[in-house]
C-alpha positions as CSV (number, residue, x, y, z in Angstrom):
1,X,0.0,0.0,0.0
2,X,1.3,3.6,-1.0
3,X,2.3,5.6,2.4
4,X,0.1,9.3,2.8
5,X,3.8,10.6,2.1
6,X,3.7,9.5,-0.9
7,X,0.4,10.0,-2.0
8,X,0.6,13.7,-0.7
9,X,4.4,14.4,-2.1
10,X,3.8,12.7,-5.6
11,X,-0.2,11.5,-6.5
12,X,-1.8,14.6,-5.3
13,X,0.6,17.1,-7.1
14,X,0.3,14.9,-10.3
15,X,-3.2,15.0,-10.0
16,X,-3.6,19.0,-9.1
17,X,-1.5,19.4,-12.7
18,X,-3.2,17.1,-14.7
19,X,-7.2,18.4,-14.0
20,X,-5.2,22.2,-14.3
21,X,-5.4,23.1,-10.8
22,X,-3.6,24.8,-8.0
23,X,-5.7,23.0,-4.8
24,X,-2.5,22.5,-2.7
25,X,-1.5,25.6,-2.4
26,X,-5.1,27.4,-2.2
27,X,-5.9,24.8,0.8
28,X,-2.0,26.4,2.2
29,X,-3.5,29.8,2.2
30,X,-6.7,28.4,3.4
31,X,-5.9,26.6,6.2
32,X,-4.2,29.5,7.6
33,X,-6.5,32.4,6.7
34,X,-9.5,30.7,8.6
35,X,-7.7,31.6,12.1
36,X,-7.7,35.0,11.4
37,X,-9.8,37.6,13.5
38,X,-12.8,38.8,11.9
39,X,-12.3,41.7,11.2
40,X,-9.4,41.0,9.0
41,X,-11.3,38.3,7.3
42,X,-14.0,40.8,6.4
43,X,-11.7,43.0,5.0
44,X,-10.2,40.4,2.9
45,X,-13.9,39.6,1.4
46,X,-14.4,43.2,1.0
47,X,-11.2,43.6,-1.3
48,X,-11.9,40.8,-3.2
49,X,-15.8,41.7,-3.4
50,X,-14.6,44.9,-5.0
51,X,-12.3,43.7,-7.3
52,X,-14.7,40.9,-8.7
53,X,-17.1,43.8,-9.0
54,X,-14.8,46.3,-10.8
55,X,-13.9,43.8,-12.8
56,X,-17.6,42.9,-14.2
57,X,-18.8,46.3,-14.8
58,X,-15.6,46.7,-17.2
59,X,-15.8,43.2,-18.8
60,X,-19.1,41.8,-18.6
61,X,-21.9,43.5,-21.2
62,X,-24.4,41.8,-18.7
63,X,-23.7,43.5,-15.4
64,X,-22.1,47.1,-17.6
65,X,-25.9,47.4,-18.4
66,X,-27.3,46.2,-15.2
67,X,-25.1,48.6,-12.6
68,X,-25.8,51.1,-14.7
69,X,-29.9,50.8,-14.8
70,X,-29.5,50.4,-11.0
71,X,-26.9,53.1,-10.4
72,X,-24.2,51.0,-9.2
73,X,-20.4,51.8,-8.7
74,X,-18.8,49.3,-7.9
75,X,-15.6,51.8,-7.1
76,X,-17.7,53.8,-4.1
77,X,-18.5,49.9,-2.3
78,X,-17.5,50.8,1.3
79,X,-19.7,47.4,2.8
80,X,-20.8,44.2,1.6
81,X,-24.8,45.7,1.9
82,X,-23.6,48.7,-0.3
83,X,-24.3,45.7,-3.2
84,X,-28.0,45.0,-2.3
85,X,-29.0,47.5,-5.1
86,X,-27.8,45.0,-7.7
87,X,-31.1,42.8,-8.8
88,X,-30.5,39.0,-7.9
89,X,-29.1,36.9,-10.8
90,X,-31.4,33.7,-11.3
91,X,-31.5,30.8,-12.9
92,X,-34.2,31.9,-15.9
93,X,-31.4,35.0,-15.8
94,X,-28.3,32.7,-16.8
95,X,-30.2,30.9,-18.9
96,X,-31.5,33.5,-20.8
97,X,-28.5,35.8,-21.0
98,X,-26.1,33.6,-21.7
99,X,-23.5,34.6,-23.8
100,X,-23.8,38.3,-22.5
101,X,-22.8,37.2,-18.7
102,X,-19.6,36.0,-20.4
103,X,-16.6,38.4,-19.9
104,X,-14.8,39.8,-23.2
105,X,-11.6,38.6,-21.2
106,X,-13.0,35.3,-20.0
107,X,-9.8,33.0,-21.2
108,X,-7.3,34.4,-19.2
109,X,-9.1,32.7,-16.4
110,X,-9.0,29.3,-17.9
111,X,-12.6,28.8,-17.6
112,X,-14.2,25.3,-18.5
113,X,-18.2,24.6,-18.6
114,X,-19.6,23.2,-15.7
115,X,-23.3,21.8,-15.9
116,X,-25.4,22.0,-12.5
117,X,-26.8,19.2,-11.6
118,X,-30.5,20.5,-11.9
119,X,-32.2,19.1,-9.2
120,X,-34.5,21.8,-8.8
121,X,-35.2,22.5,-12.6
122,X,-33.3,22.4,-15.5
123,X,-30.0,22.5,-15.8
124,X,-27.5,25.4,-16.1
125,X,-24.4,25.7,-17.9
126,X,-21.5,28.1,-15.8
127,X,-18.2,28.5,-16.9
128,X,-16.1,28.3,-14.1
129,X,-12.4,29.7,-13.6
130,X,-9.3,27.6,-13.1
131,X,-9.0,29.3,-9.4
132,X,-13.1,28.4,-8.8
133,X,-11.8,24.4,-9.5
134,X,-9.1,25.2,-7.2
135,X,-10.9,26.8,-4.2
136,X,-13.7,24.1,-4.4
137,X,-11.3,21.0,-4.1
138,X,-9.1,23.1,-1.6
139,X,-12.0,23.9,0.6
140,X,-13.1,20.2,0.8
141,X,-9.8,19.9,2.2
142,X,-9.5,21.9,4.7
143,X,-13.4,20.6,5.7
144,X,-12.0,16.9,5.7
145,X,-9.1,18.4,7.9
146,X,-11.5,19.8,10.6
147,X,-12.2,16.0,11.4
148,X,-8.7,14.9,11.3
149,X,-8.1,13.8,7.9
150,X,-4.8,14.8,6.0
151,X,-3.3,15.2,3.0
152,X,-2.5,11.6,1.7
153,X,-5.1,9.9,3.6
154,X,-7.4,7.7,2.3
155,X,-11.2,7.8,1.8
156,X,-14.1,5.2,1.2
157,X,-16.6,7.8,-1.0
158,X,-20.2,6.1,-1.6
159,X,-21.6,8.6,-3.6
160,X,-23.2,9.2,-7.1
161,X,-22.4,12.0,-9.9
162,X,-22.2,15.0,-8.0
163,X,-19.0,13.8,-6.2
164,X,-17.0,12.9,-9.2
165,X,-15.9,14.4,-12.8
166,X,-18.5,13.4,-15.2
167,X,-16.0,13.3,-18.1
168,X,-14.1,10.7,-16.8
169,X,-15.0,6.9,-17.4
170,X,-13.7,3.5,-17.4
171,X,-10.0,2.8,-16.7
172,X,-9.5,6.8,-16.0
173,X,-12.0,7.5,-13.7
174,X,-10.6,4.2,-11.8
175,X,-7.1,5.9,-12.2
176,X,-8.1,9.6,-10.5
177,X,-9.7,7.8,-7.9
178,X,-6.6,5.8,-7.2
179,X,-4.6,8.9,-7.6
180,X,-6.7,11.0,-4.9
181,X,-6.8,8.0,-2.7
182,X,-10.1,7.1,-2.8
183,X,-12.2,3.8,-2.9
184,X,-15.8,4.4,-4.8
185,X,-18.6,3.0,-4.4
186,X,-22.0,4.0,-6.3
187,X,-25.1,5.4,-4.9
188,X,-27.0,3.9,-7.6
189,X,-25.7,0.7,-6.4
190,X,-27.2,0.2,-2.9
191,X,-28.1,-3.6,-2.5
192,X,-26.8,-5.8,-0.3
193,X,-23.8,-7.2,-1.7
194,X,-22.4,-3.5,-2.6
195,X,-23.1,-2.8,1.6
196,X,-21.4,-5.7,2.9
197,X,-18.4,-5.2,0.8
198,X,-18.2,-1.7,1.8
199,X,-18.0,-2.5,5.4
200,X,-15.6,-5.3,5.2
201,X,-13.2,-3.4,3.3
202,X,-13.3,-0.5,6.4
203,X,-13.6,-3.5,8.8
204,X,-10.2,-4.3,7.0
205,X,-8.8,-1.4,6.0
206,X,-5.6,-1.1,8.4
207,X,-4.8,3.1,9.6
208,X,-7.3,5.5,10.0
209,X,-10.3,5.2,7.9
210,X,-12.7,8.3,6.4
211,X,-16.0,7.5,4.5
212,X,-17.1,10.3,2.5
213,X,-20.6,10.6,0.4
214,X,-24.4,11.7,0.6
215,X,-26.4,11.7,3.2
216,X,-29.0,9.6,1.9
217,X,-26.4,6.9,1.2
218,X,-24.1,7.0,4.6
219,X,-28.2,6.4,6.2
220,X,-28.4,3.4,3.7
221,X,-25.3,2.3,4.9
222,X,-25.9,2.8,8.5
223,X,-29.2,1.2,8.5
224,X,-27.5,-1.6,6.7
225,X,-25.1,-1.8,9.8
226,X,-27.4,-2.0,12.4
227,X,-29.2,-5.0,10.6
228,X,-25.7,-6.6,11.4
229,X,-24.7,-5.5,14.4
230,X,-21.5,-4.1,12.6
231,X,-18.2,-3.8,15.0
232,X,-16.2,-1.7,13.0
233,X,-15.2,2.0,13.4
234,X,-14.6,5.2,11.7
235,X,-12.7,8.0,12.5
236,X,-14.9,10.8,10.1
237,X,-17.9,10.5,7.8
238,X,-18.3,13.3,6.0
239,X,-21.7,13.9,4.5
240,X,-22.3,16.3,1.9
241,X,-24.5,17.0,-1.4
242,X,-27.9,16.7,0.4
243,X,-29.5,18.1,3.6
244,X,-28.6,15.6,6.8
245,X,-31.5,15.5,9.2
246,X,-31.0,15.0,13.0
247,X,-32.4,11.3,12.8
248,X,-30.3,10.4,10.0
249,X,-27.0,11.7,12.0
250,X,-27.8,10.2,15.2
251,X,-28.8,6.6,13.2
252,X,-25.4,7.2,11.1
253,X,-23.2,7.8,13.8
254,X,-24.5,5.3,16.3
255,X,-24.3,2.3,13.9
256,X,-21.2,3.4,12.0
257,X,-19.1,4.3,15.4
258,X,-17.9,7.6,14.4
259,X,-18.4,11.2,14.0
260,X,-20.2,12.7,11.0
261,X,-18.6,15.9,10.3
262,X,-21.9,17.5,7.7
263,X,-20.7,20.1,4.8
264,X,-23.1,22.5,2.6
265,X,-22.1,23.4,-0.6
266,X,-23.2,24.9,-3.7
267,X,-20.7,25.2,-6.8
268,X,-22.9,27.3,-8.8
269,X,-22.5,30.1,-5.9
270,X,-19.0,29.4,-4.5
271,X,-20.6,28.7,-1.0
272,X,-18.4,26.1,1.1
273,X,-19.7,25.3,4.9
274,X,-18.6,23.2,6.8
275,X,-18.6,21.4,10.4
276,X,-15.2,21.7,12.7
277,X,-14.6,19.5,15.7
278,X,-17.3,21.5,18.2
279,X,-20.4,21.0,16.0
280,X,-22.0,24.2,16.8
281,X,-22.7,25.1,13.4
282,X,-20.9,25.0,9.7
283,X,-17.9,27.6,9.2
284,X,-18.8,29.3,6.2
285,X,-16.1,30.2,4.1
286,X,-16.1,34.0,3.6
287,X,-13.0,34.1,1.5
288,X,-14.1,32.6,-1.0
289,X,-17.8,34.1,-1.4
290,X,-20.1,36.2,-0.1
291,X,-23.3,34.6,1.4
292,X,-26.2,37.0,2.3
293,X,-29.7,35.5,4.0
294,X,-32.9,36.9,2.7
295,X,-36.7,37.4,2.9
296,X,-39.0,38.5,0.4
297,X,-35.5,40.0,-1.2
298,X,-34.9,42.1,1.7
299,X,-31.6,41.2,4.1
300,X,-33.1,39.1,7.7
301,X,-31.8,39.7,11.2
302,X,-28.9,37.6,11.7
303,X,-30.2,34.3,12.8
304,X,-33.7,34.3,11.1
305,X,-34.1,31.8,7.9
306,X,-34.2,33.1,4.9
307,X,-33.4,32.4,1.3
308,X,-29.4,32.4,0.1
309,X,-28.2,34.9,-2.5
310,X,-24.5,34.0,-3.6
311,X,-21.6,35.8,-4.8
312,X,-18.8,33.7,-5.7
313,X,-15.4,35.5,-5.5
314,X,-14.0,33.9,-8.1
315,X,-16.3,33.8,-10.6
316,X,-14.5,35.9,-13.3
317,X,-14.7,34.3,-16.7
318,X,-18.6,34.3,-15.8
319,X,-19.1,36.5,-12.7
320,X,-22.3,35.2,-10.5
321,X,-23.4,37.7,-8.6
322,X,-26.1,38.3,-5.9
323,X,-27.5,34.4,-7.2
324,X,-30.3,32.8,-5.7
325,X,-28.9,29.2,-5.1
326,X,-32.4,27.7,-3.9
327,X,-31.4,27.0,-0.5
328,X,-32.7,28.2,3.0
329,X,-30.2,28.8,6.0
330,X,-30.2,30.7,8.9
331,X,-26.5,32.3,10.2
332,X,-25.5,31.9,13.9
333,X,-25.8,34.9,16.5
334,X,-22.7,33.9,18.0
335,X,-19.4,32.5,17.4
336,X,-17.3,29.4,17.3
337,X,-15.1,28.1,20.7
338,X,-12.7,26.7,17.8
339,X,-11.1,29.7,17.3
340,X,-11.7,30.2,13.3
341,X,-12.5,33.4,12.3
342,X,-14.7,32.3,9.9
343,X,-18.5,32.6,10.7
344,X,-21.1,29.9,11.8
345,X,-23.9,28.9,9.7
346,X,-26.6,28.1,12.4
347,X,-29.0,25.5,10.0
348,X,-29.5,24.9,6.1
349,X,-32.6,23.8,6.0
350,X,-31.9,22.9,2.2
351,X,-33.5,23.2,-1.1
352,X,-36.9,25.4,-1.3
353,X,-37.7,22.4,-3.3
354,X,-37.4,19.8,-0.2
355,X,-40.4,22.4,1.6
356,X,-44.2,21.6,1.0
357,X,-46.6,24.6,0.5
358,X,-49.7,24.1,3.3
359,X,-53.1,25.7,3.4
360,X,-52.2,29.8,3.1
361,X,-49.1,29.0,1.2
362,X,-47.5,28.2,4.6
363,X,-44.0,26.3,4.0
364,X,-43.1,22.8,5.9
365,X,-40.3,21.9,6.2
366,X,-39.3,18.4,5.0
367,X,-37.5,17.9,8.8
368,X,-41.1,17.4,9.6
369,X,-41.6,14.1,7.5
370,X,-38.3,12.6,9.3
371,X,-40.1,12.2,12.3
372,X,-43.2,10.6,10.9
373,X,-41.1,8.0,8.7
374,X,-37.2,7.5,9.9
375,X,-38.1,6.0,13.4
376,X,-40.9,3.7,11.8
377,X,-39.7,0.0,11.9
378,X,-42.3,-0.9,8.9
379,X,-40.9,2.0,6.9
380,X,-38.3,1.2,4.8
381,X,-38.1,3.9,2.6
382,X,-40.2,7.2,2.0
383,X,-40.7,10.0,-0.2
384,X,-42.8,12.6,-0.1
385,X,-44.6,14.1,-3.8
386,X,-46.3,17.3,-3.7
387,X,-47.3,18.0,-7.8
388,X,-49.9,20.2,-6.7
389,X,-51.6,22.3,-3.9
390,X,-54.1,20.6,-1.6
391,X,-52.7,17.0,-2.6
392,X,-49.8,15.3,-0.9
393,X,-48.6,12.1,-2.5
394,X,-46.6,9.5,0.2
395,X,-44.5,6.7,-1.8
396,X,-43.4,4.0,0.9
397,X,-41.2,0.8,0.3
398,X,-42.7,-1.4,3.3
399,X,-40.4,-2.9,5.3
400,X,-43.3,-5.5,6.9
401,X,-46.7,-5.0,7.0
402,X,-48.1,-1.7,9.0
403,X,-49.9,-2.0,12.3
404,X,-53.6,-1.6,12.7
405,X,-54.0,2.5,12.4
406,X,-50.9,3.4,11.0
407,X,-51.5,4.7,7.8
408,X,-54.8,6.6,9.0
409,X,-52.1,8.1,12.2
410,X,-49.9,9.4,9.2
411,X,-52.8,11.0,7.2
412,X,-53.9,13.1,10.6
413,X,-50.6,14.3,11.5
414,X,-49.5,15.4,7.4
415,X,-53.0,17.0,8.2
416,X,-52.3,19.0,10.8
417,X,-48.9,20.5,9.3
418,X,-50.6,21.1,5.7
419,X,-54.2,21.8,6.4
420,X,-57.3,19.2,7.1
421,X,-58.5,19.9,3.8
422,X,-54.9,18.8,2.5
423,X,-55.7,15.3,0.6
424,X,-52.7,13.2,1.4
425,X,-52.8,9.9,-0.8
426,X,-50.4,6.7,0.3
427,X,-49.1,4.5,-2.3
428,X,-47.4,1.6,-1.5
429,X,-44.1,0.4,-3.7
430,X,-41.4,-1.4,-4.6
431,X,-38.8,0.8,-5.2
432,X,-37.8,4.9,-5.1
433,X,-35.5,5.0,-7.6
434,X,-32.5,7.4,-6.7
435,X,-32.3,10.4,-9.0
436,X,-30.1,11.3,-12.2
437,X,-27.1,12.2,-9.8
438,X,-27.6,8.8,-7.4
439,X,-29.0,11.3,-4.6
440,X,-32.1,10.3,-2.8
441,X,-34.7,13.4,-3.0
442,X,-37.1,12.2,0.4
443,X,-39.2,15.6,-0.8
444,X,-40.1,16.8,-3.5
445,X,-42.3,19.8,-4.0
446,X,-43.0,20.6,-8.3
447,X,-45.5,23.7,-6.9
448,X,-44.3,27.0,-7.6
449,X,-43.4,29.1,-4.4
450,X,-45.4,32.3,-4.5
C-alpha cells in the first residue's frame, strides 16, 4: 500500500497538474486564513468583493448594463450591503443571457463549462475559472481536515455524480480515484452485496479510515449496519450533497461508530460550509464568497431563515453575482469556541424544493416528515410528492406490513402541518429510484413558491 507521504508528495501534485489546478497551495493559504480575527477576514472579502465587482462592470456586457440601470459603482462599495442594489441573478437570468454574462476577457481565467446538476429545474451551464476548480477541491480539504483527515489519507466515497468528474469513465475515472486516494462505491448501487463489501473493506482497511458521500447513502449504509450489528469503526464520515437530518446523524453515527462531520455546498455560488470538531454550526467560508440570507429579497436579522443569495469571488470568466442558489439557511448569533475566524452557519434547512406549500401557502419543512417515517420499523423507505396544492402524495417501500391504524395516524398528523382539507394519498411500492445524480430526494415539491 502507497504511504500518505507519498500520495501527498507525488499522486496529489500529479493530479492537481493534470485536472489544471492549483488545490495545494489554495488549501496552504486556506488553512491559515481561517484563524484569522474577523475583522481582517471581512476586510479580505471586501477587497476581493470589490475587485470581482470592478472587474464585471468593465468586462461583462451583462452587469455594464445592469449597474448602470441600477446606479451601481462598484468603485464607491465601502460594505458588503452597499451591493444590495444589484437585482439578484437567477437561474431563468443565466439561462436566458447567456453569452452576455460572459466576460470579453474570459480566457485568461481558464474557464471550463460546468453543468449544474438541476435538481431543482433544468440545468445550467457556468463557466467556471481555473482558481473556482481550485478553491472548491481546496476547501473540501480543509473541511475533511477539521475531522482529522490529512493530506495523503485515504477515503471510502459512496456517492453518485455529483461527487465525481463526469467526463471521466472506465480505466480513467478508476485511475483519478486511485490517484486522490479514494475507494468508490455508487449510490445507484445500494443492495446488499455493494453494503457488505463496503464494510468489510473499512472493517479491514488497516490506519485511520474516512468514508465520505451523501447523506442519503451513509443512512443506507448505516441502516444496513445496524441489521448486522456491525463492529467496525470510523474515525470521520463526512456527509455532503444533500440536507442531513437530526435522525439520520444520530442513526449514522451510532451504527457506524464515528463522528459525522456535515458540509453544505453549492458550486454554482462558491458557498463552502462546513462542520469543525465542536459542532455548533458549519464555518462558512467568507473568503471565498459572499453569502447574504434573505426574505422576500430584503436582508433578515442575523439568525432568522431566509433564502441564500451568492456571490462567488471567483467567478470571473462568468461573474455570478447576488445568485439565488435555492437554498434556506439561517447564520448563527454567535461565534465558534474553535477559534476560526470564519463565521457559523446556524441551520441549512436545504433546497426550497425539499419544503411543501400548506393551506395559506404556509411552508413545511421536509425535517417534519423525518419524524413521521425515519423511526418507523415498517418504513423502509419514503418519499414525499407534492405536484400540486391541496394533494400530498406519500411513496413507501414497506419494510413488513403496518400495524392496525398506522396509515390513518400518518394521514392526521401530514394534516395538521398542511391543512385538514390537505388530501394526502399513500401509495405503496417497490422501489424509489435514486435520481439522475444517485441522490435520494425524500421531498419533493414541483409547486411554484409564490
Amino acid at each position: 500500500m502507497i504511504s500518505r507521504t507519498l500520495y501527498r508528495s507525488l499522486a496529489l501534485p500529479f493530479v492537481d497538474r493534470a485536472r489544471r489546478t492549483d488545490s495545494l497551495a489554495v488549501y496552504r493559504a486556506l488553512d491559515k486564513s481561517q484563524w484569522l480575527p474577523r475583522c481582517e477576514l471581512e476586510t479580505l472579502q471586501l477587497d476581493r468583493l470589490k475587485r470581482l465587482l470592478v472587474h464585471a462592470k468593465e468586462h461583462v456586457p451583462y452587469y455594464r448594463d445592469l449597474f448602470g440601470q441600477c446606479g451601481f459603482d462598484p468603485r464607491r462599495l465601502q460594505s458588503v450591503s452597499d451591493m444590495s442594489i444589484i437585482p439578484f441573478l437567477t437561474k431563468d437570468i443565466i439561462r436566458r443571457e447567456g453569452h452576455r454574462l460572459i466576460a470579453d476577457n474570459a480566457k485568461e481565467f481558464q474557464p471550463r463549462p460546468h453543468r449544474s446538476a438541476g435538481t431543482t429545474g433544468q440545468p445550467i451551464v457556468l463557466q467556471m475559472d481555473r482558481m473556482r476548480h481550485s478553491v472548491g477541491w481546496a476547501d473540501m480539504y480543509r473541511w475533511w481536515n477539521a475531522g482529522g483527515w490529512q493530506l495523503g489519507d485515504g477515503q471510502f466515497v459512496l456517492a453518485g455524480a455529483a461527487l465525481r468528474p463526469r467526463q471521466l469513465s472506465g480505466f480513467r475515472a478508476h485511475l483519478y480515484s486511485r490517484l486522490n486516494h479514494f475507494e468508490d462505491y455508487s449510490s445507484f448501487d445500494l443492495d446488499v452485496i455493494t453494503l457488505d463489501r463496503l464494510l468489510l473493506r473499512i472493517e479491514r482497511h488497516r490506519g485511520r479510515r474516512f468514508l465520505r458521500g451523501y447523506a442519503s447513502s451513509m443512512h443506507a449504509l448505516a441502516k444496513h449496519a445496524a441489521q448486522r450489528e456491525w463492529s467496525g469503526r470510523l474515525d470521520a464520515i463526512f456527509t455532503t450533497a444533500e440536507t442531513l437530518f437530526p435522525e439520520q446523524r444520530k442513526q449514522i453515527e451510532s451504527a457506524l461508530h464515528g463522528p459525522v462531520f456535515d458540509q453544505w455546498g453549492c458550486r454554482d455560488g462558491g458557498i463552502s460550509a462546513f462542520e469543525c470538531e465542536r459542532f455548533l454550526g458549519m464555518h462558512l467560508a467568507v473568503e471565498n464568497a459572499v453569502v447574504e440570507i434573505c426574505r422576500n429579497d430584503e436582508a433578515v436579522t442575523m439568525g432568522a431563515e431566509g433564502e441564500v443569495v451568492a456571490t462567488d469571488l471567483f467567478s470571473y470568466a462568468m461573474p455570478i453575482i447576488r445568485y439565488k442558489v435555492g437554498d434556506v439557511a439561517a447564520m448563527a448569533t454567535e461565534s465558534c469556541t474553535c477559534g476560526r475566524g470564519l463565521p457559523l452557519v446556524a441551520s441549512v434547512l436545504g433546497r426550497i424544493s425539499e419544503f411543501l406549500i400548506g393551506t395559506g401557502g404556509r411552508r413545511i419543512h421536509g425535517e417534519f416528515f423525518s419524524h413521521v417515517f425515519w423511526e418507523t420499523p415498517w418504513v423502509r423507505e419514503f418519499q414525499i410528492v407534492q405536484n400540486q396544492l391541496g394533494e400530498i402524495v406519500v411513496n413507501i417501500v414497506r419494510a413488513s406490513e403496518p400495524p392496525a391504524g398506522q396509515l390513518a395516524q400518518i394521514t392526521r398528523l401530514m394534516q395538521e402541518q398542511a391543512g385538514a382539507d390537505c388530501r394526502v394519498r399513500i401509495e405503496f411500492v417497490s422501489d424509489i429510484p435514486p435520481g439522475p445524480m444517485g441522490k435520494r430526494q425524500f421531498v419533493i415539491c414541483r409547486v411554484p413558491m409564490s
